[in-house]
N, C-alpha and C positions, 0 to 999 in steps of 0.2 A: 504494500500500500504506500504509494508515494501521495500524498496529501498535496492540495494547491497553495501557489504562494501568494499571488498577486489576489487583490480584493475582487476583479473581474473573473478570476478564477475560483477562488473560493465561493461565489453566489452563484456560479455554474453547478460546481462540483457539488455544493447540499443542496440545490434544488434538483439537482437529480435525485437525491435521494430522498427528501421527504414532500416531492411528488407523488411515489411510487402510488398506485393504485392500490396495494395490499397495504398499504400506511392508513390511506383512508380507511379502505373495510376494515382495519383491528379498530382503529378508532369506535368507528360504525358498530363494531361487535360487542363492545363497551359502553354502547348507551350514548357514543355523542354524536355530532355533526358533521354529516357531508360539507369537502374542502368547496368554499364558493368565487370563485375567478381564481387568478396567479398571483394576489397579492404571499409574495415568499416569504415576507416578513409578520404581514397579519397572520397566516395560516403555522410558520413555526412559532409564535409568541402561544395560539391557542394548541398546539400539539403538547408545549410546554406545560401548559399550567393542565390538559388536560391528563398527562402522565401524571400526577400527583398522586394519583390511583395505583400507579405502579410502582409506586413507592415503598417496598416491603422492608427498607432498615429504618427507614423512620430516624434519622442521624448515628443508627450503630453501625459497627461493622459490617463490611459483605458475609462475614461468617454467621453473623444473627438474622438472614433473612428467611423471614416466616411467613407464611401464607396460607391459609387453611381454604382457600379462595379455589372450588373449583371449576375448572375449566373446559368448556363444548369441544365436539371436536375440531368444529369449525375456527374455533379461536387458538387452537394448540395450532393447527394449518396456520393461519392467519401471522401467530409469531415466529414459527419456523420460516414463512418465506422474509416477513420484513428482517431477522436476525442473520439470514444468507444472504439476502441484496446489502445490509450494511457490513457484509464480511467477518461476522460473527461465530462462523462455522469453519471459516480458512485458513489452512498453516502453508502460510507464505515463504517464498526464499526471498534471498536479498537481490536486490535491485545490481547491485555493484560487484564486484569484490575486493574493493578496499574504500576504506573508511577513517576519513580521520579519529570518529569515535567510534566504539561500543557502548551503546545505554544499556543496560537490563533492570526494568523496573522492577521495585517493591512490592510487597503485597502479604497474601496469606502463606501457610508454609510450601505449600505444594506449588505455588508458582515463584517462591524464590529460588528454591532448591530447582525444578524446571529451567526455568528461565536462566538461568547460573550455568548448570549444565550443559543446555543449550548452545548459550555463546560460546562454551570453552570449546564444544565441539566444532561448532564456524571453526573456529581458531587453530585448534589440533587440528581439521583435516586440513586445513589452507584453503579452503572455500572461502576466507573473508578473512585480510590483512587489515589492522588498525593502530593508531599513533597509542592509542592507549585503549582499554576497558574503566565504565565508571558506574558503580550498582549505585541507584540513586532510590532510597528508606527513608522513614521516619521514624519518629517513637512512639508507634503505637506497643501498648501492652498486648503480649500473644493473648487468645479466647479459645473456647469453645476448644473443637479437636486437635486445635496444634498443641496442646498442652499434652497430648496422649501421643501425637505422633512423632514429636521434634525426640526426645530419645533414640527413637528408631532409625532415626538418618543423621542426629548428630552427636560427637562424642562428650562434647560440654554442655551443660544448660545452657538456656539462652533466654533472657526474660523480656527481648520487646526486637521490633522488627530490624531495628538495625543490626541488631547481635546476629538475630536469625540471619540475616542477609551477607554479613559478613562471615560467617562459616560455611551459610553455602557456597560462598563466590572461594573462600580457603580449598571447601572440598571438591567443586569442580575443576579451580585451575591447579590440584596438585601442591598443596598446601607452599603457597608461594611465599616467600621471603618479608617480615614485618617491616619497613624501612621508620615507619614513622607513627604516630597519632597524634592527631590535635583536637583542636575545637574550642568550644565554649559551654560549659552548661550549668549554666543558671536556669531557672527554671521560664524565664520572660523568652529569653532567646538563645535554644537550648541548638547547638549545633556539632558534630565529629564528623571527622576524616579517616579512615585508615590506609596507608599508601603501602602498595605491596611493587612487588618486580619478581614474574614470572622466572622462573629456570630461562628461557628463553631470553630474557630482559623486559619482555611486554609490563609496562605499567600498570598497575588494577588499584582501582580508586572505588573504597567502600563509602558512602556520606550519608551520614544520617540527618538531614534537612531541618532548618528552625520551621516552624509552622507559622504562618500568617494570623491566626486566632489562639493563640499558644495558649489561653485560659478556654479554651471550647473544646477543641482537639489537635489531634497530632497534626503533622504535616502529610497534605493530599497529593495528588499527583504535582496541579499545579504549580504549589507552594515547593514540590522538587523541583521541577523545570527552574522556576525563577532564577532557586541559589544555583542550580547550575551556568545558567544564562546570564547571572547578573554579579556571582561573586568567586567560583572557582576559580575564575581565569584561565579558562581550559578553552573555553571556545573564540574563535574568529571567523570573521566574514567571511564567506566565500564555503567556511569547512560542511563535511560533510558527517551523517550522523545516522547509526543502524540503531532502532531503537529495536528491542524483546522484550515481549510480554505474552500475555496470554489471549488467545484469539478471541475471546468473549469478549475483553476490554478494547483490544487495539483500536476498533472504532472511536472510540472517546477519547484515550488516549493520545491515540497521532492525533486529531486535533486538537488539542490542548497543549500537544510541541509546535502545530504549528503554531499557533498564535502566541505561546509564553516564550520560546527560542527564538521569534523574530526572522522575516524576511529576510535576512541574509545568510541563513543556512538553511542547506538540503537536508529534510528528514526523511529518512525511509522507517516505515513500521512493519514489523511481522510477528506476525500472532504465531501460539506454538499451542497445540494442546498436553497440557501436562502429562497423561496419560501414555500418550507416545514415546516420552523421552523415557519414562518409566511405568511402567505400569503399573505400578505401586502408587503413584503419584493419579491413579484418575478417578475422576470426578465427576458423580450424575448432577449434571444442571438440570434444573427442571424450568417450566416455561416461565414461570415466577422468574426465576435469575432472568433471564433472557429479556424478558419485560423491562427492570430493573435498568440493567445495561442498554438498551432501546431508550430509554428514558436518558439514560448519562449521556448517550451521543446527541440526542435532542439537546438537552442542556448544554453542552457544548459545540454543536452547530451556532447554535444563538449567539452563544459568548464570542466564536468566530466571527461571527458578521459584524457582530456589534463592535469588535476589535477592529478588523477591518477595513469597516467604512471610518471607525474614527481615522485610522490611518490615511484614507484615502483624502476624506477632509483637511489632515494637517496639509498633505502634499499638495493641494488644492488651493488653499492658503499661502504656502510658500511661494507656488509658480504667480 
């Protein structure tokens, strides 16, 4: 998934998708309103607020989504085709095969341990050269089943996602060489680093990201992207950037690099199903998640435009 850059490009590339005729009928399936003209903007504002329904964390974790909500067959139909046209179902390869970065985003256990493994393999077979690898977590406290599973894949405890993420990224790339740790944490603006150098000399960069609402919750995707974008000093104009994750999310996720990493880097996303790398690691999504996720990439469609056109207005203003 290579995401658009320019704001004429990105009001293409999501009205493609939340066009789609199966967007409408889920909607339709759920009680609301047929789309009325092409206003893009009126119809993804009401798509937005009409997901609200699909909202099964209610501000908790992706691991506490509940639903006792059951579903026609018509509407299971209905979300499997809108979660395959937004690439919800795809495990993509990489666009390139070299890369100034590697991202491998944060998450629950099964997709850092994933997602970790994953890159090293790009990496180990030579399918995809990079100036460095950077796993980008927050501090959420582990929940639910990762508290039963993390033993079984890891040899130390681990008590919140950075940890988690930096063991996985240790036991994927071959427990690589500690060079450093930093950061800061106070509990306002809570941030680490850990810089490692592969046997090979490849760079790997664990960061555990401050959060934007640091008294509400942890830091979300977003709030990784920023300190990546705004305070690592890792990236420059022009560079290029493989983001892994997991194929459920990569819809929301590549947009949300594209708009928080800025028009002057290339991002490529690929989604991985956990399951495949291991199969130990897999995971019944049920149409609830899928919904859920369908909702996030809404949510972030918006955020895009509305990033966007502001952009497009400053430059509009300049000229």
């Amino acid at each position: 998934m290579m995401p658009p850059r320019t704001g004429r490009e990105c009001r293409s590339w999501v009205a493609e998708r939340v066009f789609l005729p199966d967007l409408e009928r889920l909607v339709m399936a759920f009680g609301g309103c047929r789309r009325h003209g092409d206003d893009l903007d009126a119809w993804l504002r009401l798509l937005v607020e009409f997901s609200e329904r699909w909202d099964f964390r209610a501000g908790r974790d992706r691991s506490h989504i509940v639903s006792d909500e059951a579903l026609t067959p018509g509407q299971q139909r209905l979300v499997e085709s809108v979660a395959e046209a937004f690439g919800m179902f795809h495990t993509a390869q990489p666009e390139r095969d070299h890369y100034h970065h590697i991202v491998i985003l944060g998450g629950l256990l099964r997709g850092c341990i994933a997602r970790s493994e994953h890159a090293a393999r790009l990496v180990a077979s030579g399918t995809v050269t990079a100036r460095r690898v950077i796993a980008l977590s927050g501090f959420r406290s582990l929940a639910g089943d990762e508290l039963e599973q993390a033993p079984s894949w890891l040899d130390e405890p681990v008590r919140d996602e950075f940890e988690l993420m930096a063991a996985g990224v240790e036991r994927a790339f071959g427990r690589p060489e500690l060079l450093a740790c930093r950061g800061q944490h106070d509990d306002f603006r809570r941030w680490a680093v850990r810089d490692y150098r592969t046997a090979s000399g490849l760079p790997v960069h664990v960061v555990g990201a401050p959060s934007s609402q640091p008294r509400v919750r942890p830091a979300n995707t977003p709030d990784t992207y920023a300190w990546l974008a705004g305070e690592s000093g890792w990236l420059s104009t022009g560079d290029s950037i493989l983001i892994v994750t997991t194929s459920i999310y990569a819809p929301y996720q590549g947009v949300d690099a594209v708009r928080m990493l800025g028009p002057g880097v290339d991002v490529d996303v690929i989604g991985i199903d956990p399951g495949r790398v291991d199969p130990r690691l897999q995971q019944d999504l049920s149409a609830q998640r899928y919904l859920q996720e369908i909702r996030s990439a809404l949510r972030s469609f918006r955020a895009l435009l509305a990033a966007t056109d502001g952009l497009e207005l400053q430059r509009a203003v300049v000229q």
